[in-house]
Structures are given as C-alpha cells and as structure tokens.
C-alpha positions as CSV (number, residue, x, y, z in Angstrom):
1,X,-7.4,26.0,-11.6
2,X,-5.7,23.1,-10.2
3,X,-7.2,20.4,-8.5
4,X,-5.5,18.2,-6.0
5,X,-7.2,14.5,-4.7
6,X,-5.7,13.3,-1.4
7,X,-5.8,9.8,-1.1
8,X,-5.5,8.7,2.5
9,X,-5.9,6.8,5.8
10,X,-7.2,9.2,8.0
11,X,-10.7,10.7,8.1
12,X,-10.5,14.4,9.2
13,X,-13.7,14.9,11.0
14,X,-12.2,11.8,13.2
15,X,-10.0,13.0,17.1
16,X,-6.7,12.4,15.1
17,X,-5.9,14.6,12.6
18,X,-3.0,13.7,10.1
19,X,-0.2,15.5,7.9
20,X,-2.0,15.4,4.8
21,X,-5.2,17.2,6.4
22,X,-3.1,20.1,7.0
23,X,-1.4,20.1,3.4
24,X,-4.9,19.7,2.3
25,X,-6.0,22.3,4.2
26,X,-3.5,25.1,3.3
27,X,-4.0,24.3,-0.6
28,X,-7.7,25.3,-0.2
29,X,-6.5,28.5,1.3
30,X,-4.5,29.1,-1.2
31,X,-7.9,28.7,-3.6
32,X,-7.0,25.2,-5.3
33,X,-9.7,22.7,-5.4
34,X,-9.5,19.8,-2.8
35,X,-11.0,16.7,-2.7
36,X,-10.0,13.9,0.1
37,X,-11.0,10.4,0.3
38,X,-10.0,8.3,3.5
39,X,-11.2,5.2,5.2
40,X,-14.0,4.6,7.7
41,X,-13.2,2.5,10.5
42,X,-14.0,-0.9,9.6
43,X,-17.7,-1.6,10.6
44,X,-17.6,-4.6,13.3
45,X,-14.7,-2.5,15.5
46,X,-16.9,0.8,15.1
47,X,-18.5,0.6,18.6
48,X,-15.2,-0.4,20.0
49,X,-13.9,3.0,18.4
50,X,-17.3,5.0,18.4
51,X,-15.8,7.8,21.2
52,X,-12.9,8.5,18.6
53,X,-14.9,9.3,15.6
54,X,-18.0,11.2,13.9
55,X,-19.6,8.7,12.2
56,X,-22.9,7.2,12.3
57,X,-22.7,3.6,12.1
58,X,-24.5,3.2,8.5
59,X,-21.8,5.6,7.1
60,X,-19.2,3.2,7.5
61,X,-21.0,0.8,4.8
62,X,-20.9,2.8,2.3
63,X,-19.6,5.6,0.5
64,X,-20.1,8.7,2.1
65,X,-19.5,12.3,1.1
66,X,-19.2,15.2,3.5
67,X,-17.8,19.3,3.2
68,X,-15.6,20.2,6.1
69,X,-13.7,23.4,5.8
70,X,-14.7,23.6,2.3
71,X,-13.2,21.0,1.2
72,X,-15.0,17.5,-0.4
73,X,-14.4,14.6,1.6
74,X,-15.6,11.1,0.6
75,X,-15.1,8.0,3.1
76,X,-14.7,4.8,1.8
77,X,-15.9,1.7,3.6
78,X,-13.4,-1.3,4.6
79,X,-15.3,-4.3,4.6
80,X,-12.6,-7.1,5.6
81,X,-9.9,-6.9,8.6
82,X,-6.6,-5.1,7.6
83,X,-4.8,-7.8,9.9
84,X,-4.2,-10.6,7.0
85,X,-2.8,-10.1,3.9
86,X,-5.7,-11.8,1.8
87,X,-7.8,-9.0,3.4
88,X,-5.7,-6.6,1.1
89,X,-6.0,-8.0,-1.8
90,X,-9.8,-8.1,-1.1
91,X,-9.9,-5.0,0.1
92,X,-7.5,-2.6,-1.7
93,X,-6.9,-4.5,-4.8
94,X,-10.5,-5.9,-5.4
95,X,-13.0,-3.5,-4.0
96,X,-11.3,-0.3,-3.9
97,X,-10.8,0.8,-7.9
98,X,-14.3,-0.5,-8.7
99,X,-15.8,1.2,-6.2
100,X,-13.9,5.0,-6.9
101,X,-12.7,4.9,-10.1
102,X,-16.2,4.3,-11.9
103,X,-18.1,6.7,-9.9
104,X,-15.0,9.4,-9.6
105,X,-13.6,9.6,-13.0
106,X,-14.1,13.1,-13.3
107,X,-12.9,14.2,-10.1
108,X,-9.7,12.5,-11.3
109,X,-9.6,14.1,-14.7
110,X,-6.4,16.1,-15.1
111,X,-5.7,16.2,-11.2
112,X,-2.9,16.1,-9.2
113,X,-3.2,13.0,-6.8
114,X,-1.6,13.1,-3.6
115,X,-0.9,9.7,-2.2
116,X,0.4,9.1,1.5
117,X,-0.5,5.3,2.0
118,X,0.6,2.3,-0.4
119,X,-3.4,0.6,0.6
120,X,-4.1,2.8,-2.4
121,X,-2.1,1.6,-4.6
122,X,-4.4,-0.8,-6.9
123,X,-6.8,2.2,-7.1
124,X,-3.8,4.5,-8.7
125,X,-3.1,1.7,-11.5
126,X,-6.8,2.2,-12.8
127,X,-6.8,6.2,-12.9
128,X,-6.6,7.5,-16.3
129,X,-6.0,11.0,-17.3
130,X,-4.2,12.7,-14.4
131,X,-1.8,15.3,-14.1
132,X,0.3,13.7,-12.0
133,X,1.1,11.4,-8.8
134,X,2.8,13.1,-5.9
135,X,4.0,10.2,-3.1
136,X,4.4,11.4,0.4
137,X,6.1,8.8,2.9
138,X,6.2,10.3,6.1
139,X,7.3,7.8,8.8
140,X,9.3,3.9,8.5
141,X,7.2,1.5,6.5
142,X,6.8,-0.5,10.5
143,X,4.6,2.0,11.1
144,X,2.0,2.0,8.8
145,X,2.1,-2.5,8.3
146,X,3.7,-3.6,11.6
147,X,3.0,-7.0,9.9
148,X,5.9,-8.5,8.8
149,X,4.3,-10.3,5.9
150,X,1.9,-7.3,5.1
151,X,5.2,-4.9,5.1
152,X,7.0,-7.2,2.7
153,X,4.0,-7.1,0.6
154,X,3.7,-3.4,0.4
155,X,7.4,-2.5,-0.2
156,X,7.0,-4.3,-3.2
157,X,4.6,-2.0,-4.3
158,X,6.2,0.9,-3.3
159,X,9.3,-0.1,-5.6
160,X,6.5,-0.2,-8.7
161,X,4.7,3.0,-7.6
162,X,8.0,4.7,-7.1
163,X,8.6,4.0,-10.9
164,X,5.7,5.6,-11.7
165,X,5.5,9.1,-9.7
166,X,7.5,12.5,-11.0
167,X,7.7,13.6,-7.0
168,X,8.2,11.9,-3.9
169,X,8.2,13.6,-0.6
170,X,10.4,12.6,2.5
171,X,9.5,13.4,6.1
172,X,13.8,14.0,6.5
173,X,16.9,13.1,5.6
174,X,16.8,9.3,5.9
175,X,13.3,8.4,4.2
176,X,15.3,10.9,1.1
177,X,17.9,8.8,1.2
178,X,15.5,5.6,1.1
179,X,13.6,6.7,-1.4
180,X,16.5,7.9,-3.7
181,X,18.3,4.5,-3.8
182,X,14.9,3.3,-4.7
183,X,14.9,5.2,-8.1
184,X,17.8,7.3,-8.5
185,X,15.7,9.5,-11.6
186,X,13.3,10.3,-9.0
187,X,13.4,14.1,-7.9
188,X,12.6,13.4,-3.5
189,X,11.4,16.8,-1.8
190,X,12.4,16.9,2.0
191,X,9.0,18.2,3.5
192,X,8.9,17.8,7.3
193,X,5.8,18.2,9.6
194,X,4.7,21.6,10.5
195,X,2.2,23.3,12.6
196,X,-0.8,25.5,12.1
197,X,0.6,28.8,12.0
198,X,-3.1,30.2,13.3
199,X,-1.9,28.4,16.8
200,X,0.1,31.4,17.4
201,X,-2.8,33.6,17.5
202,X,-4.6,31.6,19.8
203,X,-5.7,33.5,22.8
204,X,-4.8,31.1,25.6
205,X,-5.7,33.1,28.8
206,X,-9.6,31.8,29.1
207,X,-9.3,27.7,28.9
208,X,-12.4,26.1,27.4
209,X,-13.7,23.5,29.3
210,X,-11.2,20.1,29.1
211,X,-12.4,17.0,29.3
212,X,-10.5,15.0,31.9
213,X,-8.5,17.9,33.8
214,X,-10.1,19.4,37.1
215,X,-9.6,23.1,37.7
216,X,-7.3,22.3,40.5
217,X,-4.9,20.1,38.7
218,X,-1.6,19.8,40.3
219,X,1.3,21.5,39.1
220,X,3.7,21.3,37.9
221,X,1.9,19.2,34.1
222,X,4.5,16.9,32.2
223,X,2.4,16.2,29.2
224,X,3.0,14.1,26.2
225,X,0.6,14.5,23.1
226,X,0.6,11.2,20.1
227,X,-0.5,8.0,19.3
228,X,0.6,6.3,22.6
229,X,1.8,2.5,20.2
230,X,4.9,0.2,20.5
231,X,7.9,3.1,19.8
232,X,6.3,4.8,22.7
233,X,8.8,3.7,26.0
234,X,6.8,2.6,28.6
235,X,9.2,1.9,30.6
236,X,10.4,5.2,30.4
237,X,7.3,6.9,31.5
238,X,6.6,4.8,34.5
239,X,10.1,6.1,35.9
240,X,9.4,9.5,35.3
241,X,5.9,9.2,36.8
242,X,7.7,7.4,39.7
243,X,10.6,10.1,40.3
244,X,8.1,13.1,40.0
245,X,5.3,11.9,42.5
246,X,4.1,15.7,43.0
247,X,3.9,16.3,39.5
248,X,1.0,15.6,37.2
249,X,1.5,13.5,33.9
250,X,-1.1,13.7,31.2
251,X,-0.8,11.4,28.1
252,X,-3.5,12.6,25.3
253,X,-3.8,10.3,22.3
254,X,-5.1,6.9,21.4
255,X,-3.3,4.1,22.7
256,X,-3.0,0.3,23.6
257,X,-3.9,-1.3,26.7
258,X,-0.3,-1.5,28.1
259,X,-0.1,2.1,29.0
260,X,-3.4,1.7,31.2
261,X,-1.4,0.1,33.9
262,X,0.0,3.1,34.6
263,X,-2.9,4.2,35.8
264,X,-2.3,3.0,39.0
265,X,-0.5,5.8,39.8
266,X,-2.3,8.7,41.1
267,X,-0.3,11.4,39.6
268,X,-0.7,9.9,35.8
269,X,-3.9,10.8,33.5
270,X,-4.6,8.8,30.3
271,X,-6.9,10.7,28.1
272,X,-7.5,9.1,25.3
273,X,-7.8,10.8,21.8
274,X,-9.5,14.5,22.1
275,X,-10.4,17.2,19.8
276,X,-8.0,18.9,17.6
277,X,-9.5,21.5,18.3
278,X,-8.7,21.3,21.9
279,X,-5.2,20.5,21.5
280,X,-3.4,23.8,21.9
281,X,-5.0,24.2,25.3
282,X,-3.9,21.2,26.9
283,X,-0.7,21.9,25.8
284,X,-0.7,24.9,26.6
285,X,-1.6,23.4,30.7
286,X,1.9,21.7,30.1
287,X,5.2,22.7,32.0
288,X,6.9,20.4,30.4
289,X,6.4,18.1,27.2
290,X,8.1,14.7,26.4
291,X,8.9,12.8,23.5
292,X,9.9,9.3,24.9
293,X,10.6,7.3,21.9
294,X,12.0,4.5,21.9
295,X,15.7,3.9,20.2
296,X,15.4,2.4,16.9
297,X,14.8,2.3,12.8
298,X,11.2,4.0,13.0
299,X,12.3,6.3,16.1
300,X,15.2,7.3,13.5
301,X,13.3,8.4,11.1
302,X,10.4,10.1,12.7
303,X,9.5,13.4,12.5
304,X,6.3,13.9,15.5
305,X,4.3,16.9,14.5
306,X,4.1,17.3,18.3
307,X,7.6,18.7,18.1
308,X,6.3,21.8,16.1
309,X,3.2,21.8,18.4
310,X,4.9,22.0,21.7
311,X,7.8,24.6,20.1
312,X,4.9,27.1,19.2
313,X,3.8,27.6,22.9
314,X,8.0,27.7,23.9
315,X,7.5,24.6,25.8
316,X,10.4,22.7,27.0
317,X,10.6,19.4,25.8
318,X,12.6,16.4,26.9
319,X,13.7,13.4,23.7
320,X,14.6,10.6,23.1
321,X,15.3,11.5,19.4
322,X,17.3,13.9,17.8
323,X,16.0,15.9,15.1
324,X,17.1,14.8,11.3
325,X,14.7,17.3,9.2
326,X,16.6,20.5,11.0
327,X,19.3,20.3,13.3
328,X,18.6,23.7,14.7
329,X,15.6,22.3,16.5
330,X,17.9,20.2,18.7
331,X,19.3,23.2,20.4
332,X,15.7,24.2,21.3
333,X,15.4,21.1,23.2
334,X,16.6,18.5,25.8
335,X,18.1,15.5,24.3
336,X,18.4,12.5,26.8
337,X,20.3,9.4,25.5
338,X,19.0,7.1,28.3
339,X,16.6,7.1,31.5
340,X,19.1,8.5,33.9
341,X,19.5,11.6,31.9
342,X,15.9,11.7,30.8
343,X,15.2,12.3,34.5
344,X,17.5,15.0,34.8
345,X,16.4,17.2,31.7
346,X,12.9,17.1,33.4
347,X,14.5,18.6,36.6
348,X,16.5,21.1,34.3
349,X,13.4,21.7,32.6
350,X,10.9,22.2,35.3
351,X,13.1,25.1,36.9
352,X,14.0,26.4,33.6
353,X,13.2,30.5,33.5
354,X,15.0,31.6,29.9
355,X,12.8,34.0,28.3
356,X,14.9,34.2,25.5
357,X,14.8,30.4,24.7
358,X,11.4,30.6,25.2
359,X,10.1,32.9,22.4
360,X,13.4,32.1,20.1
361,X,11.4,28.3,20.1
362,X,8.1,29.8,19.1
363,X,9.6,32.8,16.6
364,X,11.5,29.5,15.0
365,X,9.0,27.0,14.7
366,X,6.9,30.0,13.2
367,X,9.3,31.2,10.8
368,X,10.4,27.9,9.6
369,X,8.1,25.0,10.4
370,X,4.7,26.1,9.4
371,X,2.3,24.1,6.9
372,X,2.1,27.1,4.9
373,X,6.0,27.3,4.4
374,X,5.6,23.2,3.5
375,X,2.9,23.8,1.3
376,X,4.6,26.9,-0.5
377,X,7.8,24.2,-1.4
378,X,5.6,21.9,-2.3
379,X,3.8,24.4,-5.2
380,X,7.1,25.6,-6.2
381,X,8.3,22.3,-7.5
382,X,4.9,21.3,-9.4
C-alpha cells in the first residue's frame, strides 16, 4: 500500500482548515496510509491564540501525536519567532531534521512526501529512502513570507527543491507558468481548490446553534468567509457596509486589528475563526457572498476555496478577481472591476431570483471542483 506524509503549516484539529487537510483527507478514503505533521503555534503567542486552537499549552513544547479522522497527525513545536530570518535557520534548518528525521525514519521509508511549505525544506534534504517528493504551491510566495528578506530567502530554496521533485502542483495557470520557467524538465499538474463534496448532502433546514448570530438576525446576510489579512480591501467593505445600512455583514475568519474598526457599524459582525464544521451553515445564512480582494500579484494568482464553498449552496457572489483555474466559473459570478460596480453587483445580487443559475452553480462546482476529482488527477499522474 502506498503511504503518503504531508508536511505542512497547518494543524487540522485547529478553526482553519487548509488545502492539504482535504487532499489528505480524500487519500485515506481512498484506503492509502496518511501521516501529517504540522506546526503548533509558537508557545509565548499561544494564549494570545488559545480561542483558535485545540491544544493544551504543554503540547506546543513538544512533539505530539494525535488520530483525527484516522489519520496520524504529529505537531511539531516552534520554539523561536518566525518574524526574523535567523529564527529560520534555527528553527527549520537546525531543530527541525533532528528532531523528525531520527525519530520518523520509518514513517518515511519508501513514502510519498507531500510538501506545501518551503519551512520544510532543510528537513526534506535529510530524508533517505523515499518514493518521491510531490511540491504543492498554492498561493504567491507574499503570502506565505510577507517578509521581504524572509521571501528572498525562501525562493532560493524553492529554486533547489524544484530541482529535486518529479511533480509540482499549481493552484492555476500563473503559479504553472512560474513554476515551469523555474525547471523547464519539471512535469507542473494544475490542481485547483475544491470543496467537500459531502457539503452537498448537508441537511441545512435545522441550523445548529451559531456562535455570534441571534435568531433574529436581519436580512438580507452579505457574508464573506477567509483569513481577513492585507489582500483583503478594507476599504471596500466599509462602503458596502455603508451603502447597505439595512443589511447585515458577517465576516468569519481570523483577522488583523484593522478590520475591527468596522465594528462601529451596527450592521457589521466580525466573528473571528469558527468551526469547520460550522462553516456550511453560516454560509448557508448568507444572501449574498463576497470576495473583495484586492488588485494585485497575490490577488492574481489566488484561488479562495471559499469560491467552491459559496458555489455549492448556489450563492451569488460578488469579486474582485476573476477566475484563472476555470474560466467557466466567472460566468457563475459577479465580477466588479472597481467599488462603484462592486455596489451594484450587490444590488443585482440581492434581487437576483434565477433558479437555473442557482443549481447550474452547485451541479458545477460538484461535477468539477470537488477534492475527490483533485485527488483522483493527482493519483493518476503518480
């Protein structure tokens, strides 16, 4: 049987829940072996951070293995601040291989290692005996090292690892491209986000209990879902929460401090991070879904999985962005190209009444953009 090892950023048992969790997920299913090793939050910021995650505080010391949807999860403890660059080199470079590779060598014996995050890097040039390294880069390099000096640091060892890996696979079209003029030899899958295709057999007429939304919310819900960080246009949003006073705007995700001034306004509720789990009910609450991005490289060549959430409920959604891994998706939403028309694709949206466009957006998204269907390309090439 094959084994796979996911090496990545992102616990699972923590609020967000990230694109290789899902691939991990639907490989189990399929009856491979799975093991996933992420990082703990770093252990002086864990009571700033305690609401978002399941950890005790101990856990993030050490190493620390748990079994969640039958798969083995290890977390592995940062001990110095990601900020500065010399923290990387004692973190990722120093601590990191001794601390896996001696104690996992078997795990890694013969597997196939799934990469999604260059901090792993120094750990992949002391396995032995694998099968192979599959790379996955799934957003601009901005986003994972918004450090200048970090970034620069880390492209150069993408350039080495990309030397090194038979597969690499690209969000869309433009990371391909990236990757390709990297190492022409290398074979680049285009894999785009997906959703769980189990969402579709959700049965959304009794609503658990939601933290944060009263029984009596206000209608009509504009609702964004996401990391709420720097590509997110605040501006943006505090026009739209301005033009639709009578409407309620609920922003789920974690976020920076900015976006609390916003909460000022009556009709605007900030959420924070909240269960996966949870997830397809709120949207579900939603009239209408934005993706207010700003213009730029890493807006470019994003590729939210909240797209693929919001299409599976037939929700209208109002971009900034057009849509690089499948061009049929931008006829399934609104595209504004600045704030003026942004308003108006709300107003189109909010009286929109197609019931066609409404389950041709969910019978697409299911056909088409499922993790299943990501996972099966994925097989077929290894």
């Amino acid at each position: 049987m094959k084994k796979f090892i996911f090496l990545c950023e992102l616990l699972p048992q923590n609020k967000i829940v990230g694109r290789p969790w899902f691939l991990a997920n639907c490989l189990k299913k399929k009856g491979y072996k799975v093991y996933y090793f992420a990082l703990s939050p770093i252990f002086y910021r864990y009571w700033q951070e305690k609401e978002n995650v399941s950890q005790k505080f101990f856990d993030t010391l050490k190493i620390t293995y748990y079994q969640i949807s039958e798969i083995e999860v290890y977390a592995i403890p940062i001990y110095f601040p990601r900020r500065y660059l010399i923290s990387h080199y004692l973190n990722f470079q120093l601590l990191f291989p001794n601390l896996i590779i001696n104690k996992f060598k078997e795990i890694f014996q013969d597997s196939i290692i799934f990469v999604n995050n260059l901090l792993w890097f120094w750990t992949l040039e002391k396995v032995k005996n694998f099968n192979q390294i599959i790379y996955d880069r799934a957003d601009d390099l901005k986003v994972f090292y918004p450090y200048e000096k970090i970034r620069n640091y880390y492209e150069k060892l993408e350039n080495q690892l990309l030397k090194k890996v038979k597969i690499a696979l690209a969000i869309n079209e433009k990371i391909k491209e990236e990757l390709e003029a990297k190492n022409p030899f290398l074979k680049v899958l285009k894999i785009p986000n997906g959703v769980p295709e189990e969402w579709s057999f959700l049965s959304l007429n009794q609503l658990p209990p939601l933290p944060g939304i009263d029984k009596n919310i206000k209608k009509p819900v504009i609702g964004f879902i996401g990391a709420i960080y720097w590509w997110v246009d605040l501006g943006l949003i505090e026009t739209c929460v301005k033009n639709f006073p009578k409407a309620t705007f609920i922003f789920i995700g974690p976020y920076k401090k900015d976006i609390k001034e916003l909460s000022k306004y009556p009709n605007f509720l900030l959420l924070g991070p909240q269960p996966y789990s949870l997830i397809p009910y709120y949207i579900n609450l939603f009239d209408v879904c934005l993706i207010p991005f700003k213009k730029g490289e890493v807006s470019y060549a994003a590729d939210p999985i909240k797209l693929y959430e919001y299409l599976i409920f037939g929700k209208p959604i109002i971009s900034t962005i057009e849509w690089q891994s499948d061009s049929y998706l931008n006829r399934l939403i609104y595209l504004a190209n600045n704030e003026k028309e942004f308003i108006e694709k709300i107003e189109i949206a909010l009286k929109e009444k197609d019931e066609n466009l409404f389950q041709e957006r969910k019978k697409y998204v299911l056909e088409n953009h499922t993790w299943r269907k990501r996972v099966e390309i994925l097989l077929k090439s290894i």
